[in-house]
KEGUPA-998950 format. One record per residue: residue number from 1; residue in one letter; x, y, z of N, C-alpha, C in turn. Coordinates in Angstrom, 2 decimals. Atoms other than C-alpha are relative to their C-alpha. Example, Ala and Ser with C-alpha at 12.3 -4.5 7.8 and 13.67 -1.06 7.14 Angstrom:
{num->1	residuo->A	n.px->0.89	n.py->-1.19	n.pz->0.00	ca.px->12.30	ca.py->-4.50	ca.pz->7.80	c.px->0.90	c.py->1.20	c.pz->0.00}
{num->2	residuo->S	n.px->-0.82	n.py->-1.19	n.pz->-0.06	ca.px->13.67	ca.py->-1.06	ca.pz->7.14	c.px->-0.77	c.py->1.09	c.pz->0.73}
# end
This chain:
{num->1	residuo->X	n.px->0.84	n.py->-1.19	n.pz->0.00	ca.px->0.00	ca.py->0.00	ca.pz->0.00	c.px->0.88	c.py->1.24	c.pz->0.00}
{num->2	residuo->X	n.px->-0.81	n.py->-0.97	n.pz->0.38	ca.px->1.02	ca.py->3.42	ca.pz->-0.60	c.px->0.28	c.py->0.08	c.pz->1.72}
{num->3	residuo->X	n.px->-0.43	n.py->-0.29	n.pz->-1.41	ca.px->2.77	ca.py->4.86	ca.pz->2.79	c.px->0.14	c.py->1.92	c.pz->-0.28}
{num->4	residuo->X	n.px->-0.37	n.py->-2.05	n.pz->0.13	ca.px->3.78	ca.py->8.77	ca.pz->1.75	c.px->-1.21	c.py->0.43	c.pz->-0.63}
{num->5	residuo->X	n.px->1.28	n.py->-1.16	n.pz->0.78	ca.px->1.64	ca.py->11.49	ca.pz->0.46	c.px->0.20	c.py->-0.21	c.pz->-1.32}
{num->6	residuo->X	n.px->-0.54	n.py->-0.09	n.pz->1.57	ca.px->3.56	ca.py->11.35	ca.pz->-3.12	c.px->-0.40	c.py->-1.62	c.pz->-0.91}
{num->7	residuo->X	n.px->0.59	n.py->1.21	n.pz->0.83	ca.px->2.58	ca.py->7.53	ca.pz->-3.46	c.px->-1.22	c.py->-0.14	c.pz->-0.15}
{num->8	residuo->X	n.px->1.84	n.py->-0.31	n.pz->0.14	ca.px->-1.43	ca.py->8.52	ca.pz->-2.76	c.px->-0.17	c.py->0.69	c.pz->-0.94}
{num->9	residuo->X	n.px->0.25	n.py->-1.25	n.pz->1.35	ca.px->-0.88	ca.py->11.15	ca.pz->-5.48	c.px->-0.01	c.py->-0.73	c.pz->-1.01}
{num->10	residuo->X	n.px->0.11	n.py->0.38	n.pz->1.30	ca.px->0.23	ca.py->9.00	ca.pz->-7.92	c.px->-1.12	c.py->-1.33	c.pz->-0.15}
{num->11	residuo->X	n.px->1.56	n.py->0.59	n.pz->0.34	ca.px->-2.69	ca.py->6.77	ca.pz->-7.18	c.px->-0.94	c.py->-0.17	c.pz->-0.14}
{num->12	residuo->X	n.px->1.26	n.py->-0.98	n.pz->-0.16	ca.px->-5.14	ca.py->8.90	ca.pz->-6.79	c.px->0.63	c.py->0.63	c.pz->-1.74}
{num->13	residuo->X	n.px->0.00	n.py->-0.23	n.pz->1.09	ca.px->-3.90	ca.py->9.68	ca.pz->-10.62	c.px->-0.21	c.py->-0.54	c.pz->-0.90}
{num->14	residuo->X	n.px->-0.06	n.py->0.69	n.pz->0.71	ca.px->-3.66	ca.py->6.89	ca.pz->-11.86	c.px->-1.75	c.py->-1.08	c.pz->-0.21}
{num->15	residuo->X	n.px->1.44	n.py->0.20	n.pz->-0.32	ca.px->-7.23	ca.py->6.15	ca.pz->-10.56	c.px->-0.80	c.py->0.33	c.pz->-1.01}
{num->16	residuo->X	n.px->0.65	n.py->-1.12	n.pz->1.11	ca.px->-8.49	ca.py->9.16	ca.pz->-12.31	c.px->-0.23	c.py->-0.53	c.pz->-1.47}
{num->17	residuo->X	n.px->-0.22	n.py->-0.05	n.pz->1.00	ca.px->-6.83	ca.py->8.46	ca.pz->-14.96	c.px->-0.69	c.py->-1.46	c.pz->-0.95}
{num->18	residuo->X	n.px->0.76	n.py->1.21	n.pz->0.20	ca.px->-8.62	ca.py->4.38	ca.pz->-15.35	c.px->-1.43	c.py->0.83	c.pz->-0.14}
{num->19	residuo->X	n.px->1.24	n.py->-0.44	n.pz->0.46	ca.px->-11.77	ca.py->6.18	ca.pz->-14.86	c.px->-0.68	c.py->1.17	c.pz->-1.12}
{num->20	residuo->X	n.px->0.35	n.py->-0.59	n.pz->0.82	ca.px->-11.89	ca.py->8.58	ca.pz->-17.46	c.px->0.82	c.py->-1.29	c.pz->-1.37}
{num->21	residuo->X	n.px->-0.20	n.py->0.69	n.pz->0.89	ca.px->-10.60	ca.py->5.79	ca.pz->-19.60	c.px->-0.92	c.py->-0.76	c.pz->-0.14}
{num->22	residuo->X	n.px->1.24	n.py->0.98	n.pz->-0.01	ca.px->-13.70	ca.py->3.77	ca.pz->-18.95	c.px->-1.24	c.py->0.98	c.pz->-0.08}
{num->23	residuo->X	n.px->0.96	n.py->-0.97	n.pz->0.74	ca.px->-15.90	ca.py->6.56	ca.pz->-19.48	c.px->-0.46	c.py->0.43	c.pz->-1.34}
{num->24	residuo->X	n.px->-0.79	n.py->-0.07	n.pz->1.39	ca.px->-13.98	ca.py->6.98	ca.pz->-22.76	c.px->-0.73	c.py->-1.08	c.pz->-0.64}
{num->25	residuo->X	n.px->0.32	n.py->0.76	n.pz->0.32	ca.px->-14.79	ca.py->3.96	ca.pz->-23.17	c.px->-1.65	c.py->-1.07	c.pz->-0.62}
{num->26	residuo->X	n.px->1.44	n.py->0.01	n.pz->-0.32	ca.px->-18.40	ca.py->3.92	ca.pz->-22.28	c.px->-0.39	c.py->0.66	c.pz->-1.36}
{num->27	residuo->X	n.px->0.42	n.py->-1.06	n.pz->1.01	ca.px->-19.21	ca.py->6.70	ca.pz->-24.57	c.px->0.53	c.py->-0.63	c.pz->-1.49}
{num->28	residuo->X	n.px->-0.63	n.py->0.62	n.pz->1.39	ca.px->-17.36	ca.py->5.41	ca.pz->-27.88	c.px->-1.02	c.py->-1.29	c.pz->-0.05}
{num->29	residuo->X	n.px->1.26	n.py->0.71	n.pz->-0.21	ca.px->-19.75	ca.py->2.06	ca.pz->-26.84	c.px->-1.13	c.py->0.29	c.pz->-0.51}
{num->30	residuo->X	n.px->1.18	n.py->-0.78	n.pz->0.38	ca.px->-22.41	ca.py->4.39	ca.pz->-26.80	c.px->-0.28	c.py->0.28	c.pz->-1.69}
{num->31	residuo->X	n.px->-0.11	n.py->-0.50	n.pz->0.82	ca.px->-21.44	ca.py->5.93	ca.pz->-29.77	c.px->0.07	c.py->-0.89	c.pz->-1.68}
{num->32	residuo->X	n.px->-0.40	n.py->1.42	n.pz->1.26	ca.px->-20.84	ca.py->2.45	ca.pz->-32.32	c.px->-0.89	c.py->-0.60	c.pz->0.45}
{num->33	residuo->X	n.px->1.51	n.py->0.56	n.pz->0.30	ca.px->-24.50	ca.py->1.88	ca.pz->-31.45	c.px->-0.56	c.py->0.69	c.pz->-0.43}
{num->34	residuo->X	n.px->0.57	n.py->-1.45	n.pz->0.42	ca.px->-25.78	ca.py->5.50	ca.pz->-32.10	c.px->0.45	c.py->0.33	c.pz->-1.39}
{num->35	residuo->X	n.px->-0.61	n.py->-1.18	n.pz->0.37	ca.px->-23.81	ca.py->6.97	ca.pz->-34.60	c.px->0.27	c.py->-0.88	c.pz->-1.36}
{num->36	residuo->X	n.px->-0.29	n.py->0.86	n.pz->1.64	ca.px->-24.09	ca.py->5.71	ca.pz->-38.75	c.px->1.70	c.py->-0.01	c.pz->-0.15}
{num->37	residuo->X	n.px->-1.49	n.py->0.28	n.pz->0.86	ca.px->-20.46	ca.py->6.87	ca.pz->-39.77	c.px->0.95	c.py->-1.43	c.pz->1.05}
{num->38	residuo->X	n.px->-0.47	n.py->1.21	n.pz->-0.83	ca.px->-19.42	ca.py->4.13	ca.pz->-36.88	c.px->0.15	c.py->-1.30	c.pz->0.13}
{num->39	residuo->X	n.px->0.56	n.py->1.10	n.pz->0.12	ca.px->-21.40	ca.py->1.49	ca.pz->-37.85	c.px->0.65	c.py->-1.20	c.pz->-0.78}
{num->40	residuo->X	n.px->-1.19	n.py->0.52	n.pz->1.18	ca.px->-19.47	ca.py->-1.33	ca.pz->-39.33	c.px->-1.03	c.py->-1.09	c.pz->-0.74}
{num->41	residuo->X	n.px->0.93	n.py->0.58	n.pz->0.97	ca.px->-21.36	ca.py->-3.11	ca.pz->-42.25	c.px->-1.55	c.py->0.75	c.pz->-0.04}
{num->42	residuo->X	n.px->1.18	n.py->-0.88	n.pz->0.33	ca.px->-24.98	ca.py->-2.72	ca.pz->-43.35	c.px->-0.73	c.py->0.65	c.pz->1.61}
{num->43	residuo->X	n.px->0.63	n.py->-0.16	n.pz->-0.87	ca.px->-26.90	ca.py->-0.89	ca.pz->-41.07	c.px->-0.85	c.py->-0.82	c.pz->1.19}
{num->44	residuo->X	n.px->0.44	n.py->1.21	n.pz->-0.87	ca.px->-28.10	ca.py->-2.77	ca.pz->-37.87	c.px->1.16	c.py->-0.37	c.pz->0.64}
{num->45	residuo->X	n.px->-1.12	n.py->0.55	n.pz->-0.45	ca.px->-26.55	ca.py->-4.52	ca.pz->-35.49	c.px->0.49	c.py->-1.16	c.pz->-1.09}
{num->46	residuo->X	n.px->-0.69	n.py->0.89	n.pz->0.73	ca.px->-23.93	ca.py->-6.89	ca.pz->-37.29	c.px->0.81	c.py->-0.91	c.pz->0.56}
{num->47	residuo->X	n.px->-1.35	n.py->1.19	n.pz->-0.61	ca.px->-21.18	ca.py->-9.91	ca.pz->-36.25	c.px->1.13	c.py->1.24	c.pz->0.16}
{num->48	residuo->X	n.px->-1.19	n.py->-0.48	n.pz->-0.33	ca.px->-18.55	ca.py->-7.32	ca.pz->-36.46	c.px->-0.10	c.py->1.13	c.pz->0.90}
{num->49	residuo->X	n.px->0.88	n.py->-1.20	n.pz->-1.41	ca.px->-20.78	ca.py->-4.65	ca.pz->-33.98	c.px->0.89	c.py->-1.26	c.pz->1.49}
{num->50	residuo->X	n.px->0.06	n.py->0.91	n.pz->-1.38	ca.px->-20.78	ca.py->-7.44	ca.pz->-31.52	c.px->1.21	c.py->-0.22	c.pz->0.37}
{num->51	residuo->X	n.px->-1.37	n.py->0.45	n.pz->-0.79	ca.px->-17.20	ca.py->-8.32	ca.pz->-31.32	c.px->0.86	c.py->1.39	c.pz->-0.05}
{num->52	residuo->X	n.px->-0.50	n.py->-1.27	n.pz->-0.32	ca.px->-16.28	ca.py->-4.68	ca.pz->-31.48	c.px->-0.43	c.py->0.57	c.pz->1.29}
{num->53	residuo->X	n.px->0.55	n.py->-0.38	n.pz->-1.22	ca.px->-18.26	ca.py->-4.03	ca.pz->-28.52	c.px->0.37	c.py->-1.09	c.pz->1.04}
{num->54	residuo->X	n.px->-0.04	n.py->0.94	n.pz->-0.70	ca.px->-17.57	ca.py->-7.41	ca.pz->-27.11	c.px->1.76	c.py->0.39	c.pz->0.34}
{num->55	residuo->X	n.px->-1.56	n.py->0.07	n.pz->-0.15	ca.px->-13.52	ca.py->-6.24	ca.pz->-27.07	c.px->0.19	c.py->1.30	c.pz->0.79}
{num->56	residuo->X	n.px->-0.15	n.py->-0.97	n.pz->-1.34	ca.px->-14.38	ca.py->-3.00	ca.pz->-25.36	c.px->-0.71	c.py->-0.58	c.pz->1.20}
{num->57	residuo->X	n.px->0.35	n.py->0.43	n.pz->-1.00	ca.px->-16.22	ca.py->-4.53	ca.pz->-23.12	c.px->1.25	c.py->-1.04	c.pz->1.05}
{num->58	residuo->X	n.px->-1.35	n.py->0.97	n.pz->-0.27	ca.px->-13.21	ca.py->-7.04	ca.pz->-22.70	c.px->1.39	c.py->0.96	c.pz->0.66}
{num->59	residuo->X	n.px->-1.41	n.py->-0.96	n.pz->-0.02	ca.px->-10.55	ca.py->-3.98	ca.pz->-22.64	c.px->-0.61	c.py->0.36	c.pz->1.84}
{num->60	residuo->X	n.px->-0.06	n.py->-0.58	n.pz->-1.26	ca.px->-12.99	ca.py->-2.35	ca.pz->-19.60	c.px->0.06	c.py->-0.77	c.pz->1.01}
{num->61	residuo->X	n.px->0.21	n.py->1.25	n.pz->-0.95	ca.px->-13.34	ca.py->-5.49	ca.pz->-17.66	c.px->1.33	c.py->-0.03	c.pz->0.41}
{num->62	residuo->X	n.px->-1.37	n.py->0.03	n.pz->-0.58	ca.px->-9.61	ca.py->-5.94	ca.pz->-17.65	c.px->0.29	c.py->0.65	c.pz->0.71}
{num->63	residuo->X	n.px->-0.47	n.py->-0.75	n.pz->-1.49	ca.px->-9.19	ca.py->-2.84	ca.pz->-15.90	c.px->-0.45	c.py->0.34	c.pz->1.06}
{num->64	residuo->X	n.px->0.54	n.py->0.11	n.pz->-1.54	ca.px->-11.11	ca.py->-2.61	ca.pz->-13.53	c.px->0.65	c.py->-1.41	c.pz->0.85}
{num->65	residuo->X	n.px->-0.91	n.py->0.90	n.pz->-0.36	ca.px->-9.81	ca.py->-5.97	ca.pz->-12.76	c.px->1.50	c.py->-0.05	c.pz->0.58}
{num->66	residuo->X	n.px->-1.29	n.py->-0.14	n.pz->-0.08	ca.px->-6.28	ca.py->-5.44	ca.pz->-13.03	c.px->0.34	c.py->1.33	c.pz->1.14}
{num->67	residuo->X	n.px->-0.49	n.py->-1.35	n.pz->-1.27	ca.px->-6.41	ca.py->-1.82	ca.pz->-11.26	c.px->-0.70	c.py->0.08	c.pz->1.36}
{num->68	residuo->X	n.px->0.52	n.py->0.04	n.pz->-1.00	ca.px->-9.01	ca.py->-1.71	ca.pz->-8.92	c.px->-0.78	c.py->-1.36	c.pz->0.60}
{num->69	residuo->X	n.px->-0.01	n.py->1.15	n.pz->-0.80	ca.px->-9.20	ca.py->-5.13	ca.pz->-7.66	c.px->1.25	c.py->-0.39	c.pz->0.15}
{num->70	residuo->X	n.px->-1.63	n.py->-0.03	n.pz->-0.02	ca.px->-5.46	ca.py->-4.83	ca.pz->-7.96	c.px->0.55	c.py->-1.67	c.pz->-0.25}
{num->71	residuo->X	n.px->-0.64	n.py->1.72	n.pz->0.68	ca.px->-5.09	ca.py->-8.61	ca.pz->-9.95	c.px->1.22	c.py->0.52	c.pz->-0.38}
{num->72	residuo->X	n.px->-1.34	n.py->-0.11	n.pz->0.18	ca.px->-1.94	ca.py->-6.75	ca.pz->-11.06	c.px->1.19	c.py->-0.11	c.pz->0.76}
{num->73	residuo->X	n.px->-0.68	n.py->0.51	n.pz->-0.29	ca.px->-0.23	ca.py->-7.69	ca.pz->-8.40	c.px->0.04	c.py->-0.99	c.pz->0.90}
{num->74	residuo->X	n.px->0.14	n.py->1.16	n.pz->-0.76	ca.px->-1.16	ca.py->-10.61	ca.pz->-7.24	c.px->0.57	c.py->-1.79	c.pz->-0.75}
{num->75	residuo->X	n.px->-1.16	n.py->0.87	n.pz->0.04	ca.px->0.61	ca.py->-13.83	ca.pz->-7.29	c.px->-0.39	c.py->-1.36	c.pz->-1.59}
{num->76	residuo->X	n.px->0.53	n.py->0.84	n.pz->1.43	ca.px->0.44	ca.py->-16.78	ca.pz->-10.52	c.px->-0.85	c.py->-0.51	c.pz->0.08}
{num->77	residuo->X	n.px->0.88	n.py->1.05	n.pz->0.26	ca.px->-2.02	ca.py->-19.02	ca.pz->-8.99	c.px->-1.35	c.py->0.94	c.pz->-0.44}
{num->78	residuo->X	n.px->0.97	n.py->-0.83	n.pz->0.65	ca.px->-4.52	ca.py->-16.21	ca.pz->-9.90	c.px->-0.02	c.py->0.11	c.pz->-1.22}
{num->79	residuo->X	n.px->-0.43	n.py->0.13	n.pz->1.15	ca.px->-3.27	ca.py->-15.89	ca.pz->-13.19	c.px->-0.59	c.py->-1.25	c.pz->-0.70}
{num->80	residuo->X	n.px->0.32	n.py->0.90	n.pz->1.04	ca.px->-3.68	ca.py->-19.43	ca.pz->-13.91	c.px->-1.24	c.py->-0.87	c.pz->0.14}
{num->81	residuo->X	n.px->1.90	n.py->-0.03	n.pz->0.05	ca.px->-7.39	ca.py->-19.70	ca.pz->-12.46	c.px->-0.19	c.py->0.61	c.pz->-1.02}
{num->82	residuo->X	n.px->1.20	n.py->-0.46	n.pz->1.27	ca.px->-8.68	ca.py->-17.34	ca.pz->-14.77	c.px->0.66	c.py->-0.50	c.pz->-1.14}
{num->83	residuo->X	n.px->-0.58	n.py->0.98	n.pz->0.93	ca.px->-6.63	ca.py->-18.82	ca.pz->-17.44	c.px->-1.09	c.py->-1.47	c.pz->-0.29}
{num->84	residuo->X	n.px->0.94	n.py->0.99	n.pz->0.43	ca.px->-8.36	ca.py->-22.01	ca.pz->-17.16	c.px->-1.71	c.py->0.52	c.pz->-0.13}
{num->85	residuo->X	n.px->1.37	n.py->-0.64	n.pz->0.39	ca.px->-11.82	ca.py->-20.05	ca.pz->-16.66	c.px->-0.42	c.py->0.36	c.pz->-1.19}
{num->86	residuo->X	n.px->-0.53	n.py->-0.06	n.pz->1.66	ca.px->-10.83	ca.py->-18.74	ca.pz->-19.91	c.px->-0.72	c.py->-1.33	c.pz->-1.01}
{num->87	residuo->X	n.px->-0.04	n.py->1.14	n.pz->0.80	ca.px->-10.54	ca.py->-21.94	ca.pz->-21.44	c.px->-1.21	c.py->-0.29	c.pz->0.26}
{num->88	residuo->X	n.px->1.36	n.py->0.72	n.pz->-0.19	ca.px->-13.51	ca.py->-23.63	ca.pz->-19.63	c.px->-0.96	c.py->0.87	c.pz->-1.02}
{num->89	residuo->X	n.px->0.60	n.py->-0.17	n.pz->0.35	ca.px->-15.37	ca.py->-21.32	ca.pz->-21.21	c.px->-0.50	c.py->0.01	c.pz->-0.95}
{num->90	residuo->X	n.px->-0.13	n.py->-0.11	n.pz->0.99	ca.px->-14.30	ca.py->-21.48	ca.pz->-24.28	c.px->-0.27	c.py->-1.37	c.pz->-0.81}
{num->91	residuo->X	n.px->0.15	n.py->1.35	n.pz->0.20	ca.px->-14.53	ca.py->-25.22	ca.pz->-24.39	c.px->-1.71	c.py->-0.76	c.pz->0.13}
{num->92	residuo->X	n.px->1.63	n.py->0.04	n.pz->-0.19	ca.px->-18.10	ca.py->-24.94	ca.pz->-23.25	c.px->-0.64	c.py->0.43	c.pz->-1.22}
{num->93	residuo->X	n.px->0.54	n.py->-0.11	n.pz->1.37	ca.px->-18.83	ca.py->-23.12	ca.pz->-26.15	c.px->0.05	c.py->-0.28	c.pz->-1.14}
{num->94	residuo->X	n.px->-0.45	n.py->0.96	n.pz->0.83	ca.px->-17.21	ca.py->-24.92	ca.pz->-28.26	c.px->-0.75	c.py->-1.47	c.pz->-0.29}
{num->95	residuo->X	n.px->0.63	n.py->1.31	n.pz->0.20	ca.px->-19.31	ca.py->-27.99	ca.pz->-27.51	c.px->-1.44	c.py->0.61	c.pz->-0.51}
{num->96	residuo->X	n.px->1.29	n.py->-0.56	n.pz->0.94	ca.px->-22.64	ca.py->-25.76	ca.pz->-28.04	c.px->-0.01	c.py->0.05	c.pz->-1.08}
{num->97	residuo->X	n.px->-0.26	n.py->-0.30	n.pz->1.09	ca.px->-21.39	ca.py->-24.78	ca.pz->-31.25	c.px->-0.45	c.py->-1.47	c.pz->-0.88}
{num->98	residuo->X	n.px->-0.50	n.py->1.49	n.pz->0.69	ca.px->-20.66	ca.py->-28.57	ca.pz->-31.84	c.px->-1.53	c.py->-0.40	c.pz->-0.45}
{num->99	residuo->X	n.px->1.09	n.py->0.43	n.pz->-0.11	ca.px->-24.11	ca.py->-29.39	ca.pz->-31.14	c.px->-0.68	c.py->-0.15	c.pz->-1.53}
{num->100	residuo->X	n.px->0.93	n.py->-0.28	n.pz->1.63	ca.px->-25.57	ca.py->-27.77	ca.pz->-34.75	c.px->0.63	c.py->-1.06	c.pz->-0.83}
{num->101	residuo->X	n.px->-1.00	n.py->0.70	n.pz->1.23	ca.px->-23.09	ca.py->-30.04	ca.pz->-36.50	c.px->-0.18	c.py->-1.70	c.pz->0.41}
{num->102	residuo->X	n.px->-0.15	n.py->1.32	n.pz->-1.00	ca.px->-23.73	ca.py->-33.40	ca.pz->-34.55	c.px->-1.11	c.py->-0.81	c.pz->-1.13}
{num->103	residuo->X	n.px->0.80	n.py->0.96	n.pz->1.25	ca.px->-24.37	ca.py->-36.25	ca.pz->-37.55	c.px->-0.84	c.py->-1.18	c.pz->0.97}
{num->104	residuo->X	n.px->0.96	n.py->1.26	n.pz->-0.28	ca.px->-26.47	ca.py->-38.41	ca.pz->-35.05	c.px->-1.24	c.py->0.45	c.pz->0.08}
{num->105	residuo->X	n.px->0.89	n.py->-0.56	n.pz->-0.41	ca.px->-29.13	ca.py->-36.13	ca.pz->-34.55	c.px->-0.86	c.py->-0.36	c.pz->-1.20}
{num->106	residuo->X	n.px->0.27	n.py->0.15	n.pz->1.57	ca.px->-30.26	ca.py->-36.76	ca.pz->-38.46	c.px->-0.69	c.py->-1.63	c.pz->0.06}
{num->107	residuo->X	n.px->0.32	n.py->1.71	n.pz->-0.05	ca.px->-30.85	ca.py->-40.77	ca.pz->-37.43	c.px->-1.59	c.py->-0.02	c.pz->0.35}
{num->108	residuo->X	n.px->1.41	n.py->-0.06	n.pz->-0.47	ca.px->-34.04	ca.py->-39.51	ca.pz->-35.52	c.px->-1.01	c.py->0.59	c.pz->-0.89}
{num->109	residuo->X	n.px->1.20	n.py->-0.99	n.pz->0.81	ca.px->-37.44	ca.py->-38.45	ca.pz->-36.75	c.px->0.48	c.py->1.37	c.pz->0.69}
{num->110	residuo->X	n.px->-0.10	n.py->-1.39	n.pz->0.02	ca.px->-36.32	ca.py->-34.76	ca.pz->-36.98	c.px->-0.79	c.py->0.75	c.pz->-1.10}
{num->111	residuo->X	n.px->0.76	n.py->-0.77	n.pz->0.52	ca.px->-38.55	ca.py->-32.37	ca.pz->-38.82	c.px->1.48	c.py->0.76	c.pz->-0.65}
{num->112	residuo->X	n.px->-0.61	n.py->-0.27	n.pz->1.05	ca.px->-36.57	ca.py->-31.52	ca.pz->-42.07	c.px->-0.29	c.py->1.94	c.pz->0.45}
{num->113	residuo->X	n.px->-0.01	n.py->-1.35	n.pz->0.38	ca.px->-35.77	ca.py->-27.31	ca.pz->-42.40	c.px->0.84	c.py->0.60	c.pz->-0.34}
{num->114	residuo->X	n.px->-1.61	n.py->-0.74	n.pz->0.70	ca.px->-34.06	ca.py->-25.00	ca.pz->-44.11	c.px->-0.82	c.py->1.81	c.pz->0.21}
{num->115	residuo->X	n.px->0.13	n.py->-1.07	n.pz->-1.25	ca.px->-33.86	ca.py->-21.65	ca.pz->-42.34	c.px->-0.77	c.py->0.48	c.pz->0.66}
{num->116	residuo->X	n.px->1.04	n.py->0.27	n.pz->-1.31	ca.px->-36.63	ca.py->-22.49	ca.pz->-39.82	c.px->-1.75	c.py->-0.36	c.pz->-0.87}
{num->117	residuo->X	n.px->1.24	n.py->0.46	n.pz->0.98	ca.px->-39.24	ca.py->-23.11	ca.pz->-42.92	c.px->0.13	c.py->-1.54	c.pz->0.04}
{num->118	residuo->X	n.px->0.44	n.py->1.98	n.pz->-0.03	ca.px->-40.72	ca.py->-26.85	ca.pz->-42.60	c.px->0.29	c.py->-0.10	c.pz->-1.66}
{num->119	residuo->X	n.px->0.14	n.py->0.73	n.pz->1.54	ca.px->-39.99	ca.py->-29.14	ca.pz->-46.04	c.px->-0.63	c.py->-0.48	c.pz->-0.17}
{num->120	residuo->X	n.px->1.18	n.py->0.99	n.pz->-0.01	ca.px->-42.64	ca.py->-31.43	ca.pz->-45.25	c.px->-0.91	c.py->0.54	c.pz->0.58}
{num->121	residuo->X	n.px->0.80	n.py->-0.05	n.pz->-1.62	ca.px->-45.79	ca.py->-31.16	ca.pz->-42.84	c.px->0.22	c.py->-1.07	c.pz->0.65}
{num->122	residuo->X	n.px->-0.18	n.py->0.62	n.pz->-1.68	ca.px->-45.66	ca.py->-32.64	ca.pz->-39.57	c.px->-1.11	c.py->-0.99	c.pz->-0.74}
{num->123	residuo->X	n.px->1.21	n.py->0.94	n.pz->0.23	ca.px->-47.81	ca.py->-35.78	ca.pz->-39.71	c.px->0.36	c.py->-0.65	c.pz->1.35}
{num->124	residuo->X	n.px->0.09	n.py->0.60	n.pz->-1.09	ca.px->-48.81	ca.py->-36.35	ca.pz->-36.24	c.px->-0.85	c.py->-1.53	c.pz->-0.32}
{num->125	residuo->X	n.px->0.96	n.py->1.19	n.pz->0.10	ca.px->-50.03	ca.py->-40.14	ca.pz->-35.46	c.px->-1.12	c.py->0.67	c.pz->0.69}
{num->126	residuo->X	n.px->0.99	n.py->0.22	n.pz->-0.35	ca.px->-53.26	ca.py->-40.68	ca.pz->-34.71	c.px->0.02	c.py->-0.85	c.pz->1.01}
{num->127	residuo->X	n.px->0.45	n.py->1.36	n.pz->-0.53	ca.px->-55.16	ca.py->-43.28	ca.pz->-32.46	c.px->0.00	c.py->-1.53	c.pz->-0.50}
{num->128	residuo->X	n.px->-0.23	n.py->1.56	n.pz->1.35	ca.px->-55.56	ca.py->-45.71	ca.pz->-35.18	c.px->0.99	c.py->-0.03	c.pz->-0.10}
{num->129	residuo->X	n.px->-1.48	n.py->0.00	n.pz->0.48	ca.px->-51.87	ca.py->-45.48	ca.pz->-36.19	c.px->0.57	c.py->-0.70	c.pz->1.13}
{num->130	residuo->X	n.px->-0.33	n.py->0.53	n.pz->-1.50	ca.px->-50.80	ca.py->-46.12	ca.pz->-32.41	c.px->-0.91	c.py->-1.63	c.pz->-0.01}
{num->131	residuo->X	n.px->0.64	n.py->1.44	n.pz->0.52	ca.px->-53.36	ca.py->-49.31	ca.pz->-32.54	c.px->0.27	c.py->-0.99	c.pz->-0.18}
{num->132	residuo->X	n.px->-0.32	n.py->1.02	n.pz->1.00	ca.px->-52.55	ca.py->-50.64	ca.pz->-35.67	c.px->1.60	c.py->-0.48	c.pz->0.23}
{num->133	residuo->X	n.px->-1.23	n.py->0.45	n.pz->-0.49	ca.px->-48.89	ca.py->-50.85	ca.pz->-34.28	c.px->0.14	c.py->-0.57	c.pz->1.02}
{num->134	residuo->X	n.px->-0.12	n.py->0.39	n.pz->-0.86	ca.px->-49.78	ca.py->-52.32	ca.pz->-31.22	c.px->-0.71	c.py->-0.94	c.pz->0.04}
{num->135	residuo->X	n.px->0.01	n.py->0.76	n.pz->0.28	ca.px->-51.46	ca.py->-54.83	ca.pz->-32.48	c.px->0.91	c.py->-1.31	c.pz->-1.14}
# end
């Protein structure tokens, strides 16, 4: 921790200075949802909105993290928790992803579509149908 007056100054600056960077930050956010000349591709949100916003969001997270929870100086096994958190997470989504692509799912009666439009109609059984198979 600081001990002199001159080491509260410079952290009491450097404070400042995180929070008008996340303000900064805020606002530009703001602003690459608001603001056409900003917008990246056609109008609307887009894939490249989202991970532009998803990397400031990423940039402010870090610091707050790093400065004012002070992870910057704290020791590796912290480091290599979120590290694997990281990963886990990434591995998690990775299997969601997987999911759309999964050739067994195709074996079952699945209702045929092509981009959420039916190819067939549904043909629920009946009573008779049930029945005639169970006899």
């Amino acid at each position: 921790m600081a001990d002199s007056a001159e080491e509260i100054e410079k952290h009491k600056k450097l404070y400042a200075l995180i929070g008008w960077t996340l303000g900064g930050c805020t606002m530009l956010t703001l602003l690459l949802g608001i603001w056409a000349p900003l917008d990246v591709g056609p109008p609307g949100p887009t894939p490249g909105d989202y991970v532009i916003g998803l990397g400031l969001a990423g940039f402010k997270a870090s610091l707050v993290a790093l400065i004012f929870m002070h992870l910057n100086h704290e020791r590796g096994l912290i480091y290599k928790t979120l590290v694997f958190t990281v990963l886990f997470f990434i591995s998690l989504m990775g299997l969601t992803l997987f999911n759309e692509s999964d050739p067994i799912v195709e074996q079952f009666d699945t209702h045929k579509t092509v981009e959420g439009e039916l190819l067939e109609p549904i043909q629920h059984p009946t009573f008779e149908d049930v029945d005639a198979k169970a006899h």
